[in-house]
C-alpha positions as CSV (number, residue, x, y, z in Angstrom):
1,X,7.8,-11.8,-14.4
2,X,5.4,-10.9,-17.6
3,X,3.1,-13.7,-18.8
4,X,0.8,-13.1,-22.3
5,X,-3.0,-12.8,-22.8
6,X,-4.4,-13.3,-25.7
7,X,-7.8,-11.3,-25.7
8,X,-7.9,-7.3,-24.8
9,X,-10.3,-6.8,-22.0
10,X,-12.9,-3.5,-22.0
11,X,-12.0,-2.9,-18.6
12,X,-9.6,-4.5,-16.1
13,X,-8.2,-7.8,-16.5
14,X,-8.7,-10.6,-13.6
15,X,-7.0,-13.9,-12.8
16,X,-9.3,-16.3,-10.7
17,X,-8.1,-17.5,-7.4
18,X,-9.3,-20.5,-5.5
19,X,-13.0,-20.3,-4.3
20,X,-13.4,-16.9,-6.7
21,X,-16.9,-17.4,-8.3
22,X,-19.0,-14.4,-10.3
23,X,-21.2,-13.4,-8.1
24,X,-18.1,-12.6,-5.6
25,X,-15.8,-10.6,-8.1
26,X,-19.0,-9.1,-8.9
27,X,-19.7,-7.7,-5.5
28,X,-16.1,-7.2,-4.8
29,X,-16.0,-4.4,-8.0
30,X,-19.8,-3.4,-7.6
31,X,-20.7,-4.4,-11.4
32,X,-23.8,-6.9,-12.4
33,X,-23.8,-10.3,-12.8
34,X,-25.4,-9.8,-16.4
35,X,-22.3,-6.7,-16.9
36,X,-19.9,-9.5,-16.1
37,X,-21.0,-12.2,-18.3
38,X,-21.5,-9.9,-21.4
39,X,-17.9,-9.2,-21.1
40,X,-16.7,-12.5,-20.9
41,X,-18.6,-14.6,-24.0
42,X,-15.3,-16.5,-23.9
43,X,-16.5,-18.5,-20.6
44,X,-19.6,-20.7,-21.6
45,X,-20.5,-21.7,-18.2
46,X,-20.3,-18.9,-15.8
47,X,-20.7,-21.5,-12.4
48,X,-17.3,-23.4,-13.5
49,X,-14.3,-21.3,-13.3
50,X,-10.8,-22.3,-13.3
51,X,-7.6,-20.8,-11.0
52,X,-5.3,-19.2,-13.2
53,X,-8.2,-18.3,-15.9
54,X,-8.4,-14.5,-17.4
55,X,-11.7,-13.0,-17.4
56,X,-12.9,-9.1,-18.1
57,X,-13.7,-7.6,-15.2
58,X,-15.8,-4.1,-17.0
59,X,-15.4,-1.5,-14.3
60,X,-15.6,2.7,-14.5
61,X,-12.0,4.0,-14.4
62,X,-12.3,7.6,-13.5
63,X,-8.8,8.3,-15.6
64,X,-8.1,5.8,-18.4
65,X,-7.5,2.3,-19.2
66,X,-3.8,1.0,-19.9
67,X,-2.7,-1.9,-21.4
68,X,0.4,-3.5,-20.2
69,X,3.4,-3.4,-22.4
70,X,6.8,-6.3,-22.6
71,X,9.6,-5.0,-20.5
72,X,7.1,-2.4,-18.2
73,X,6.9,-2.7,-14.6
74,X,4.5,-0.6,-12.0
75,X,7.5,1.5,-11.4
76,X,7.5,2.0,-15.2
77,X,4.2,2.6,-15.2
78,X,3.8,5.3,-12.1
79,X,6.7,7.6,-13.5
80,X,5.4,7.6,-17.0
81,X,1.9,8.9,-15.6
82,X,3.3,10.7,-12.6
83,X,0.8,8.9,-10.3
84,X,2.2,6.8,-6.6
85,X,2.1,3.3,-7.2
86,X,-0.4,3.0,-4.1
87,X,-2.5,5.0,-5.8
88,X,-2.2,2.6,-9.3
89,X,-2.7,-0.4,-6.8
90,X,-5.5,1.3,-5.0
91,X,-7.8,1.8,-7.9
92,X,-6.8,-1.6,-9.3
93,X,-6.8,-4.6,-6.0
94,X,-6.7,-7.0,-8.4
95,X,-3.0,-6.7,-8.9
96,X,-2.3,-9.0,-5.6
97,X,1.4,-9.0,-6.3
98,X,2.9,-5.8,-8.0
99,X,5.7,-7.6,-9.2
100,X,4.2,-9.8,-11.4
101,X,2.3,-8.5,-14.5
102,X,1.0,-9.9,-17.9
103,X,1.9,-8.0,-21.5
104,X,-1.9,-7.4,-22.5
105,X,-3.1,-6.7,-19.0
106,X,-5.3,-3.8,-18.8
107,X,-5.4,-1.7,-15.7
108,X,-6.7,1.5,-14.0
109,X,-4.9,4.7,-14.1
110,X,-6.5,6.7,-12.1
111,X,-8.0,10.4,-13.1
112,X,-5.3,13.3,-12.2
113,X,-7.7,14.8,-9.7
114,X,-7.4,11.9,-7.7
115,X,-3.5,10.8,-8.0
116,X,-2.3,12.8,-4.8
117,X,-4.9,12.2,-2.0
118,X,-3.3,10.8,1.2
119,X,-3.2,6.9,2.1
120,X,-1.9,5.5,5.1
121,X,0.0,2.1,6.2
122,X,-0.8,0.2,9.1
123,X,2.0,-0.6,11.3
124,X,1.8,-4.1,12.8
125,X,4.7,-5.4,15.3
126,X,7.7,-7.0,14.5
127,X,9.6,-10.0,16.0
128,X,11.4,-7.5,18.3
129,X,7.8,-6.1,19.7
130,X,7.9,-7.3,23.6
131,X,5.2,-10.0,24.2
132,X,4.6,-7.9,27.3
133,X,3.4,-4.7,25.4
134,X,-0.6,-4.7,25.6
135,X,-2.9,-5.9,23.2
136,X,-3.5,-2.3,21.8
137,X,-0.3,-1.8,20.7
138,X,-0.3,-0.5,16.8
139,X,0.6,1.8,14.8
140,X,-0.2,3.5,11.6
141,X,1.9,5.9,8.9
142,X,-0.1,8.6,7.0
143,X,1.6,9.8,3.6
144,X,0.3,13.1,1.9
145,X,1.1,15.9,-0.5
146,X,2.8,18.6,0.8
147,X,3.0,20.8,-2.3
148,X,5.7,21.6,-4.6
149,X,6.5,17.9,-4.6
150,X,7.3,16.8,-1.5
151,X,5.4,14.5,0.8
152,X,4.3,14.7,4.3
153,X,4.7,11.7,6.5
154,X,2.7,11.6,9.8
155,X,3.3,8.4,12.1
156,X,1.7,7.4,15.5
157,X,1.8,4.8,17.7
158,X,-0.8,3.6,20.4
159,X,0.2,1.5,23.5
160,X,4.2,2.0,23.6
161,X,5.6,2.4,26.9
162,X,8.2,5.2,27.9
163,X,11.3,4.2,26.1
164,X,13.3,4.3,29.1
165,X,11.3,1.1,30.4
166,X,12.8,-0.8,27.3
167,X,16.3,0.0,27.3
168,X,18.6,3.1,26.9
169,X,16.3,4.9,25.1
170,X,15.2,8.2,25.6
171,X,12.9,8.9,22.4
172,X,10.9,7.1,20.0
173,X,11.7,7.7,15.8
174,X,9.7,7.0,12.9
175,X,11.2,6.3,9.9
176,X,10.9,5.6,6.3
177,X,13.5,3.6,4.4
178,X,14.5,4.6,0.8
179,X,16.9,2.0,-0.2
180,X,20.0,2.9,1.8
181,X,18.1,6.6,2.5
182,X,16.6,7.0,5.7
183,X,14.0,10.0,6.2
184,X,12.9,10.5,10.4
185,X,11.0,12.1,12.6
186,X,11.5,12.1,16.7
187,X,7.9,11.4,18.5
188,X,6.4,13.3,20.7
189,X,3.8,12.0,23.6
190,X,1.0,13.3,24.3
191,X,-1.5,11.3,27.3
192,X,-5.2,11.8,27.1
193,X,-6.7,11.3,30.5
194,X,-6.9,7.5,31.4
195,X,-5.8,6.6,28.0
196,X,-2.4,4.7,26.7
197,X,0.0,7.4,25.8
198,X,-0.3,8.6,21.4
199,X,3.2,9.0,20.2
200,X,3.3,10.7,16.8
201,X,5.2,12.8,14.8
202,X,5.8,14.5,11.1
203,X,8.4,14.8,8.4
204,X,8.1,16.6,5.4
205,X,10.2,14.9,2.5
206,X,11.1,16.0,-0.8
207,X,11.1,12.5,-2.7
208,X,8.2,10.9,-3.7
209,X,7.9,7.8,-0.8
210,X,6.2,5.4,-3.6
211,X,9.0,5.2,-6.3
212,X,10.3,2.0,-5.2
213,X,7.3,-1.1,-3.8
214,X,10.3,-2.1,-1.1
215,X,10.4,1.1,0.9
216,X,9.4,0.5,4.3
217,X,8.1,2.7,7.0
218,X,9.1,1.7,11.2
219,X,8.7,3.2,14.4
220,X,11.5,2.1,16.9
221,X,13.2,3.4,20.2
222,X,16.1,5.6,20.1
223,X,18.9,7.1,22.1
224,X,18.7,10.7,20.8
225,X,21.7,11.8,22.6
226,X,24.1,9.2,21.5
227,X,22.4,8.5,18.2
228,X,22.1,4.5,18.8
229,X,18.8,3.4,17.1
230,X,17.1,0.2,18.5
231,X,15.0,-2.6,16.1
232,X,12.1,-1.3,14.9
233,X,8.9,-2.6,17.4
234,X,6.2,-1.5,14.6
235,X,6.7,-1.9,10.7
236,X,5.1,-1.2,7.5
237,X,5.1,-1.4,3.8
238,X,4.8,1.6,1.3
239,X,3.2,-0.2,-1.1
240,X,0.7,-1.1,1.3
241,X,-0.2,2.3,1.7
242,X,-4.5,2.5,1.6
């Protein structure tokens, strides 16, 4: 969906939400009040702000400023500067949904030196998670380079039980979905001394894991002998990738 401005903003672009104010976008992007006003002469009262309204929002981009362009997307926008779309979305939260963008909109790309640091996705349980699993139960995916292109992808889980007590299971997997590609890793336990067991485990992958916003990440039981998979008790989103 593209929607058009008609005023180029010195910085990045914002749409207020309900219950935004100044002194709170302020704070959220650590400029001034004074900063924030001078860059918006267009709004005569500062205290009365509408939902839906554009304002400038003048922050320091440690790369350079880009101003969106009809037909471009984030995906677009990531392969022509060879940065992860987390790391666009990182440097720019306030692009709440990645699939919607405005011709005009100007954005953060972030400085070259910075594209490739490491992020990770929290995992959070899925309809399939027993109710019975304790409270601590999580998870959480970290994605890194790994030189010459590829990407490292480390998950572990906290509070899962042997996967014998769920089923015929024998293994947990972690697993990142690439459209119909699946990437995994088997999980290994390890059990600190009066602690819930830590299952966690590496792959090393040589496609870049944010080139499409719907890849998912999971961590779910599995039958390693006969290769049967169970639902996925733990899930994340790439995109969400922090």
């Amino acid at each position: 969906m593209v929607h058009y401005l008609q005023r180029e903003c010195q910085g990045v672009t914002y749409f207020i939400k309900a219950g935004d104010t100044f002194y709170g976008i302020a704070a959220q992007y650590n400029v001034s009040i004074q900063d924030l006003i001078l860059a918006n002469p267009q709004i005569s009262n500062p205290n009365i702000l509408y939902i839906g309204q554009q304002i400038c929002v003048p922050i320091r981009c440690s790369g350079e400023f880009y101003t969106i362009k009809s037909g471009e997307n984030l995906n677009i926008i990531a392969q022509k500067f060879r940065v992860p779309l987390a790391q666009i979305l990182f440097v720019n939260p306030q692009i709440t949904n990645p699939n919607i963008l405005f011709v005009g909109q100007r954005i953060c790309i972030p400085a070259a030196d910075e594209r490739y640091k490491g992020c990770a996705i929290v995992l959070n349980r899925t309809s399939d998670t027993p109710t019975a699993f304790p409270e601590i139960t999580g998870g959480v995916v970290y994605i890194h380079p790994a030189g010459d292109g590829n990407y490292a992808i480390t998950f572990a889980a906290l509070g899962l039980p042997t996967p014998q007590n769920i089923g015929d299971f024998d293994a947990y997997v972690g697993t990142l979905l690439m459209g119909e590609e699946r990437y995994s890793a088997i999980l290994s336990r390890t059990a600190p001394y009066e602690q819930e067991p830590t299952w966690a485990g590496t792959r090393v992958v040589e496609i870049n894991p944010f080139d499409m916003p719907e890849n998912t990440v999971n961590i779910a039981p599995m039958n390693v002998r006969r290769d049967i998979r169970g639902e996925p008790l733990l899930e994340g989103i790439v995109v969400e990738c922090r």
